[in-house]
C-alpha beads as a LAMMPS data file, in Angstrom:
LAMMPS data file: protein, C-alpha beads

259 atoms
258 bonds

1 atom types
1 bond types

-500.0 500.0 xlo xhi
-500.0 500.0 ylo yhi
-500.0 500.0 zlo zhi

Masses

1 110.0

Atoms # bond

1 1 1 0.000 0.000 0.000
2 1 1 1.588 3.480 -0.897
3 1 1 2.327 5.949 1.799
4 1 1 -0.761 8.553 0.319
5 1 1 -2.878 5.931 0.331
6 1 1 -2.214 4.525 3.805
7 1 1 -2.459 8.687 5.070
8 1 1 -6.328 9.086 3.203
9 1 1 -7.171 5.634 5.147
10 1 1 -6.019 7.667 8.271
11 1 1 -7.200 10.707 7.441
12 1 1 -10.787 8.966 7.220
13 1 1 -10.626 7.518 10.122
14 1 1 -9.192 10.114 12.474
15 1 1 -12.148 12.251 10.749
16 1 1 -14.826 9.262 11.658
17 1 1 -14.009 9.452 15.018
18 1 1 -13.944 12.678 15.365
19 1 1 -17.821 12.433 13.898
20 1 1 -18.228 9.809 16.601
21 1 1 -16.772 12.106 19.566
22 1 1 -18.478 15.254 18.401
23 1 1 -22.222 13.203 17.674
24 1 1 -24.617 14.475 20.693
25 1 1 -25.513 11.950 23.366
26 1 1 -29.535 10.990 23.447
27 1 1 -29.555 8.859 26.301
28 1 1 -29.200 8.415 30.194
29 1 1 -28.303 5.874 32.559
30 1 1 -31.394 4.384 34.488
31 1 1 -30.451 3.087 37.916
32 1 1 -33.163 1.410 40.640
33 1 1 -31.852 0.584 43.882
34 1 1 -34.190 -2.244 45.053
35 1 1 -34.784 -3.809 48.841
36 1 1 -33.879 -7.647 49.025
37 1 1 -36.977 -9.932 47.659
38 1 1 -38.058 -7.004 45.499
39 1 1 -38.079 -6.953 41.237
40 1 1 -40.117 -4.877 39.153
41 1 1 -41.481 -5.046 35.365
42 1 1 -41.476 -1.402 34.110
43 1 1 -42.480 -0.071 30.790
44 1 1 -40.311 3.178 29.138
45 1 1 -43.251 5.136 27.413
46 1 1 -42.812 7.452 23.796
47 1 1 -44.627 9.751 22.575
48 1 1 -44.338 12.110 19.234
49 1 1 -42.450 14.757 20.013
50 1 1 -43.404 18.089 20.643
51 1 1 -44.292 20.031 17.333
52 1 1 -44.995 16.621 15.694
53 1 1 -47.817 15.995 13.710
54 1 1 -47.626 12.463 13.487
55 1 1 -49.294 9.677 15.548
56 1 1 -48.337 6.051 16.712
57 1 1 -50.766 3.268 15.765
58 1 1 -53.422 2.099 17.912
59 1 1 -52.725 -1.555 18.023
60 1 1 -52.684 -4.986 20.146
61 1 1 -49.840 -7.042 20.872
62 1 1 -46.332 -5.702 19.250
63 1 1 -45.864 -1.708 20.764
64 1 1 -42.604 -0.798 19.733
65 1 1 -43.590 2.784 21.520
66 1 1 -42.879 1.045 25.054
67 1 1 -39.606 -0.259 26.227
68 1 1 -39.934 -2.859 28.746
69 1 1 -37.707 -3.480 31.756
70 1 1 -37.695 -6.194 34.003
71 1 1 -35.269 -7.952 36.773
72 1 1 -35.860 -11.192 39.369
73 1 1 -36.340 -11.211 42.902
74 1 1 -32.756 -11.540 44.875
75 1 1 -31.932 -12.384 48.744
76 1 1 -29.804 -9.297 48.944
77 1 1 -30.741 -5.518 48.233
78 1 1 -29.198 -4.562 44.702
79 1 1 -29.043 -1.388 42.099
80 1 1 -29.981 -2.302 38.877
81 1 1 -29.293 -0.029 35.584
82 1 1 -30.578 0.016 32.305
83 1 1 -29.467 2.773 29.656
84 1 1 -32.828 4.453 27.960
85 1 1 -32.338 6.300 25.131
86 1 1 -34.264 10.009 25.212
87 1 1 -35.858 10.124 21.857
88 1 1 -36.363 7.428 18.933
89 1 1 -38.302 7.507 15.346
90 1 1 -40.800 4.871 15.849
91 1 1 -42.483 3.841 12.251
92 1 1 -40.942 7.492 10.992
93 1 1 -42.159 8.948 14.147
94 1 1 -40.050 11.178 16.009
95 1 1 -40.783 10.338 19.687
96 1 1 -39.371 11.135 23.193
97 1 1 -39.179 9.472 26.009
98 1 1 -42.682 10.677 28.498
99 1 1 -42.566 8.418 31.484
100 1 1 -41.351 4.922 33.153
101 1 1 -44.207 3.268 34.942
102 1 1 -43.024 0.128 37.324
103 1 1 -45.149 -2.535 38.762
104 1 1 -42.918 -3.016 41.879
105 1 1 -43.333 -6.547 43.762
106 1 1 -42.080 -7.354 47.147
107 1 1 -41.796 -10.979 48.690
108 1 1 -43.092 -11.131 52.870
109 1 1 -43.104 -14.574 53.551
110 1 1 -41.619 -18.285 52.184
111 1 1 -45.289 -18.993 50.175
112 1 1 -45.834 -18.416 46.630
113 1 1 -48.949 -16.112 47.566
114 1 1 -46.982 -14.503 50.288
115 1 1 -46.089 -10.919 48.126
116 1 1 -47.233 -8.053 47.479
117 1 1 -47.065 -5.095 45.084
118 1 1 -47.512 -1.105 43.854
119 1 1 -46.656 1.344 41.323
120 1 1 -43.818 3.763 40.376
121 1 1 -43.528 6.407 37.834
122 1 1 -41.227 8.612 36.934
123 1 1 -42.432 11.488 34.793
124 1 1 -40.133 12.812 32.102
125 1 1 -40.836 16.496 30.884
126 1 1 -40.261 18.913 28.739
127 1 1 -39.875 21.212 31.175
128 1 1 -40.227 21.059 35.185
129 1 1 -39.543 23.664 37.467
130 1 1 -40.860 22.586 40.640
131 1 1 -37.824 19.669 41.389
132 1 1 -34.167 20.107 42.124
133 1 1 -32.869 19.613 38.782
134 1 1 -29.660 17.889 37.399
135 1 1 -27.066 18.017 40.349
136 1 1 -23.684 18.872 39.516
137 1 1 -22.567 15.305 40.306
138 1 1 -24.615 14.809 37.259
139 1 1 -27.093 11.864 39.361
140 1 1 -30.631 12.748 39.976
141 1 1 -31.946 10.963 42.682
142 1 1 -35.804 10.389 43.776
143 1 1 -36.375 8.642 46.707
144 1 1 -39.221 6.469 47.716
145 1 1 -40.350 4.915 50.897
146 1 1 -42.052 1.501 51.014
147 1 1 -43.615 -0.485 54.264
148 1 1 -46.234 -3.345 54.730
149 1 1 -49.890 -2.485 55.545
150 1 1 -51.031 -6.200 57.478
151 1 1 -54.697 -7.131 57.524
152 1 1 -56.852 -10.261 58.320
153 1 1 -58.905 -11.898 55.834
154 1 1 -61.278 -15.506 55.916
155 1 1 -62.955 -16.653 59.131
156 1 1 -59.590 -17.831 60.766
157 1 1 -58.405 -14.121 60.249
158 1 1 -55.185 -14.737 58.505
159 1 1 -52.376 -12.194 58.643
160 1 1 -51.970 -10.884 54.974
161 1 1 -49.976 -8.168 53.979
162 1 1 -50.277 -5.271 51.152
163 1 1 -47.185 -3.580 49.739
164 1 1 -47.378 1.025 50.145
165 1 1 -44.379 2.936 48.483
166 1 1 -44.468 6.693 48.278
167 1 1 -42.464 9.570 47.412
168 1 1 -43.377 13.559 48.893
169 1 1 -43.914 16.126 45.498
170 1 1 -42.536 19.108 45.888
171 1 1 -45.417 20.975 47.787
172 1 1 -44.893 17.790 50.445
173 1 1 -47.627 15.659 49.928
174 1 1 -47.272 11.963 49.208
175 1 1 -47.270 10.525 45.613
176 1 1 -46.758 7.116 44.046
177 1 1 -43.168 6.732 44.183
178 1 1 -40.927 7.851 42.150
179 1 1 -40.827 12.068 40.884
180 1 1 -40.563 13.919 37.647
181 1 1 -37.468 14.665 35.600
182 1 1 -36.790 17.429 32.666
183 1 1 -35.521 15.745 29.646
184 1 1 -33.010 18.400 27.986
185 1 1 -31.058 17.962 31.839
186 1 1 -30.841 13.717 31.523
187 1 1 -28.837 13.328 28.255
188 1 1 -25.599 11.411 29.423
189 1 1 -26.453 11.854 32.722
190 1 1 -28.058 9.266 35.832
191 1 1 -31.173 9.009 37.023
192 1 1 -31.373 7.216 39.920
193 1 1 -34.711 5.637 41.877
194 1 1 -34.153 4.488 45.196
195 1 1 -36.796 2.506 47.102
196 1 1 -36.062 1.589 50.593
197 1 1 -37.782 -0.255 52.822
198 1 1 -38.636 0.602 56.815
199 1 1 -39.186 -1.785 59.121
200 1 1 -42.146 -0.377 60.716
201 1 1 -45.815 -2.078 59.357
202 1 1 -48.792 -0.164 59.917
203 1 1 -52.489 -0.916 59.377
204 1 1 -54.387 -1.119 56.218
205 1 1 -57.718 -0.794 57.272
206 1 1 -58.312 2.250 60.437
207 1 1 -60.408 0.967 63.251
208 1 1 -59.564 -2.648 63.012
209 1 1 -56.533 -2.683 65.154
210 1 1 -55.995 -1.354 68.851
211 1 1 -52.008 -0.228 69.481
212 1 1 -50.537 -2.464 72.405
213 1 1 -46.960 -3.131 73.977
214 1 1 -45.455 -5.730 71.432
215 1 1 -47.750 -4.622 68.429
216 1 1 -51.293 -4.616 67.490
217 1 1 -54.635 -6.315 68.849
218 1 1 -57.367 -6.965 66.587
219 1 1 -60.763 -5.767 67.406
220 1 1 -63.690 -8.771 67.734
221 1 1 -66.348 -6.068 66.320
222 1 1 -69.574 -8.249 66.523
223 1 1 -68.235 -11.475 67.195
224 1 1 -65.109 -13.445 65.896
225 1 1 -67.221 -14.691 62.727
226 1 1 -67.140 -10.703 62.294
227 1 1 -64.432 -10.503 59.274
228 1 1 -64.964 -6.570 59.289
229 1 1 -64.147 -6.424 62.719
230 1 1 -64.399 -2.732 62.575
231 1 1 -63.733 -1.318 66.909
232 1 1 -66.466 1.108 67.062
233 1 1 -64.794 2.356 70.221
234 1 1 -64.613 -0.857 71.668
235 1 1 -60.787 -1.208 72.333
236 1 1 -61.625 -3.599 75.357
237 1 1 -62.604 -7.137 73.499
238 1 1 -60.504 -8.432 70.967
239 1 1 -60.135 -11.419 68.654
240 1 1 -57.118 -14.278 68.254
241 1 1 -55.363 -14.050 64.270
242 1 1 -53.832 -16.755 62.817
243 1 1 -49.729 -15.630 61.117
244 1 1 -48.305 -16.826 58.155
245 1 1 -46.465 -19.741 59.656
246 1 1 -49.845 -21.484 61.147
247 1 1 -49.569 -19.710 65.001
248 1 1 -52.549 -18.367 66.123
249 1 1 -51.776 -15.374 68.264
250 1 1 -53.356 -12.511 70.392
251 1 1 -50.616 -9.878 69.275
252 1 1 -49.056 -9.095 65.708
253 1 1 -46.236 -9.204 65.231
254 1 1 -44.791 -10.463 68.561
255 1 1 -47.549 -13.179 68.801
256 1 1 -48.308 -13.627 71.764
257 1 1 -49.732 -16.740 71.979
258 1 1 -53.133 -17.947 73.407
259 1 1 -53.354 -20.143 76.286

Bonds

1 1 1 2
2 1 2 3
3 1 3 4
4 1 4 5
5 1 5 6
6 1 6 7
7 1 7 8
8 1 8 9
9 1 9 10
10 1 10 11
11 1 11 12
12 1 12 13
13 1 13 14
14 1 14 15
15 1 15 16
16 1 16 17
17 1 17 18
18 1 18 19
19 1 19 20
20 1 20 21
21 1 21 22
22 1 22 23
23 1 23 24
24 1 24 25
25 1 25 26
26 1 26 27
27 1 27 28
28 1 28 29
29 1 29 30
30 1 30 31
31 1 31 32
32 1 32 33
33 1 33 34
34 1 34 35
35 1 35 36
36 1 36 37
37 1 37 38
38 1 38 39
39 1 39 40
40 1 40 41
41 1 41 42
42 1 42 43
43 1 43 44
44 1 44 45
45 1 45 46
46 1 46 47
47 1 47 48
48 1 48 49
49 1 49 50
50 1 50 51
51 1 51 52
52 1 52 53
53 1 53 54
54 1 54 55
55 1 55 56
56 1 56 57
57 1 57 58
58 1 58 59
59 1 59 60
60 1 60 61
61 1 61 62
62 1 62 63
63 1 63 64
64 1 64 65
65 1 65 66
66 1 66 67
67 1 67 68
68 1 68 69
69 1 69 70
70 1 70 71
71 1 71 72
72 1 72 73
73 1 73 74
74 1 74 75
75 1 75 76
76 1 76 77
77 1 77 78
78 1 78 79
79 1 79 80
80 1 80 81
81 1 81 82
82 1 82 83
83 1 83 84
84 1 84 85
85 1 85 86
86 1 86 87
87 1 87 88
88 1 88 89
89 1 89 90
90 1 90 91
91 1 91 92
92 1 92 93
93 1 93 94
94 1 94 95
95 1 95 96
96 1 96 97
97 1 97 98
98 1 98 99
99 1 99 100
100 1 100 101
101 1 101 102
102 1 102 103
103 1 103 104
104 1 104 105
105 1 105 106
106 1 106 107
107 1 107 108
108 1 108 109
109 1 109 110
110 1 110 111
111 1 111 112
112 1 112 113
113 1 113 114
114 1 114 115
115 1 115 116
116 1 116 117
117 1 117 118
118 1 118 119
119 1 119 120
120 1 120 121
121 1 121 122
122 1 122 123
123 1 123 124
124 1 124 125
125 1 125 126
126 1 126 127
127 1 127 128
128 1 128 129
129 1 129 130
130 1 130 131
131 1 131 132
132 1 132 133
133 1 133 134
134 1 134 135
135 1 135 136
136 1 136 137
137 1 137 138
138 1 138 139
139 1 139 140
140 1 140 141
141 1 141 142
142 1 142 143
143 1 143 144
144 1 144 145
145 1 145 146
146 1 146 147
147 1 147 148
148 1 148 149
149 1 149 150
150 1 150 151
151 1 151 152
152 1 152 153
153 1 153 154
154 1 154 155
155 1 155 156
156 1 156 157
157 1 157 158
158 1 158 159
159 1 159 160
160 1 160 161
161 1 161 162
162 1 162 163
163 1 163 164
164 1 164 165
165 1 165 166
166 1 166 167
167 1 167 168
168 1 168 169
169 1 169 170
170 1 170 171
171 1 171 172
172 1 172 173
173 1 173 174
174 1 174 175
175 1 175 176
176 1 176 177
177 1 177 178
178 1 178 179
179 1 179 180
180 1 180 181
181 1 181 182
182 1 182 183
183 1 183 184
184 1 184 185
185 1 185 186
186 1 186 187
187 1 187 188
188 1 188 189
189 1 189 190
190 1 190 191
191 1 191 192
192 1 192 193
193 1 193 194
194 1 194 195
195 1 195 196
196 1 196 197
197 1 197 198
198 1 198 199
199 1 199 200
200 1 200 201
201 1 201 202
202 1 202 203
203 1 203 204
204 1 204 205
205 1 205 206
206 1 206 207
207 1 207 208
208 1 208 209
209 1 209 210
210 1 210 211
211 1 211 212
212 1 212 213
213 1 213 214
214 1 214 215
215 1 215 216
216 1 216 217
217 1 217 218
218 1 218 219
219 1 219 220
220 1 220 221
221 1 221 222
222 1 222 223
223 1 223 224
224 1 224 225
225 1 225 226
226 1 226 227
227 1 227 228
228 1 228 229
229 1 229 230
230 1 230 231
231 1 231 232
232 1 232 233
233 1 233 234
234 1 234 235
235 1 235 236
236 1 236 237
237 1 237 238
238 1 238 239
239 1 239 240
240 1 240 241
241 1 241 242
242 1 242 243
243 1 243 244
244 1 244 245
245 1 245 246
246 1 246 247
247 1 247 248
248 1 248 249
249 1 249 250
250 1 250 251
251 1 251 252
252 1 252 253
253 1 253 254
254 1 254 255
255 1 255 256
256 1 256 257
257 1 257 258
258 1 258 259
């Protein structure tokens, strides 16, 4: 090969990389940091794009418009990451990126049936100027907080359990978890969810349950066949529940046990 040659064949490619380095980045790094036992199945939404006139088909089965996510339960807490791009053409449709939902599940107990679940979703904007913003460290973080509701259900009153996560706005009140983002602030950038899990359980249902040292007593209502059970100001007479591993107790979660 003659020297000119072999310096055009450099030439290009110094020149294609340079195209490479200089091309703008459309995409963000999507990270969930996830409780042990929990997984999730999202779906990345898009949408035509501001100023576009054209529309997605309305259609069953293949949606190329949503980008699903999904990861297994695991024994140990773990951040998973997935990279999203901002903005695709979809069937010649230029679209952007409009929101992640989740469907967030959470294992309780060693039975199949012993799990339960809620939602997430994570907003992404054109513009949004009631959050924080892009920090310099260039991760956005939104932060949600997840516990277990417990409840009886059947005649024996079995302990069940219902999964809550929730993340404060920015006026303070409580949302699904999760928070918006503005899209022109993500582009090579994180975004980072983070659910985390307290240890304190709380009612589902209000007026069910009296507060005692070592838990929670459950209100007899009318009589133990009573599966409302609703107190009615009766926080004197209460009812035995049967927990997850057979026990039937007087107290949740300490059990104490009946004589």
């Amino acid at each position: 090969m003659s020297r000119r040659r072999l310096n055009v064949l450099v030439a290009l490619g110094m020149a294609g990389l340079a195209g490479c380095a200089s091309r703008p980045v459309d995409s963000f790094t999507l990270e969930v940091d996830l409780p042990a036992q929990f997984r999730f199945v999202a779906v990345a939404e898009y949408s035509p794009a501001a100023g576009e006139t054209c529309t997605l088909p309305q259609r069953r089965g293949r949606t190329p418009e949503r980008k699903v996510l999904i990861t297994q339960y695991k024994p140990e807490a773990e951040r998973v990451s997935f990279d999203l791009p901002l903005s695709r053409v979809i069937e010649g449709c230029p679209s952007v990126l409009t929101s992640v939902e989740f469907d967030v599940r959470a294992k309780w107990g060693v039975r199949l049936w012993d799990m339960g679940g809620d939602r997430a979703v994570i907003g992404i904007r054109d513009r949004w100027d009631h959050g924080t913003g892009m920090p310099e460290s260039g991760v956005q973080t939104l932060v949600g907080r997840c516990h277990w509701l417990f409840r009886t259900i059947g005649p024996l009153h079995m302990i069940r359990k219902i999964l809550q996560c929730r993340s404060l706005d920015a006026t303070g009140r409580q949302r699904l978890a999760g928070g918006v983002a503005q899209r022109d602030q993500l582009a090579g950038k994180k975004l980072r969810m983070v659910l985390a899990l307290t240890d304190e359980e709380q009612p589902y249902f209000k007026d069910n349950w009296v507060a005692v040292p070592g838990g929670w007593k459950r209100c007899k209502g009318k009589s133990f066949e009573d599966t409302f059970g609703y107190c009615g100001g009766n926080t004197t007479d209460f009812k035995p529940i049967k927990m997850p591993d057979g026990r039937i107790c007087d107290i949740y979660p300490t059990c104490s046990n009946k004589e």
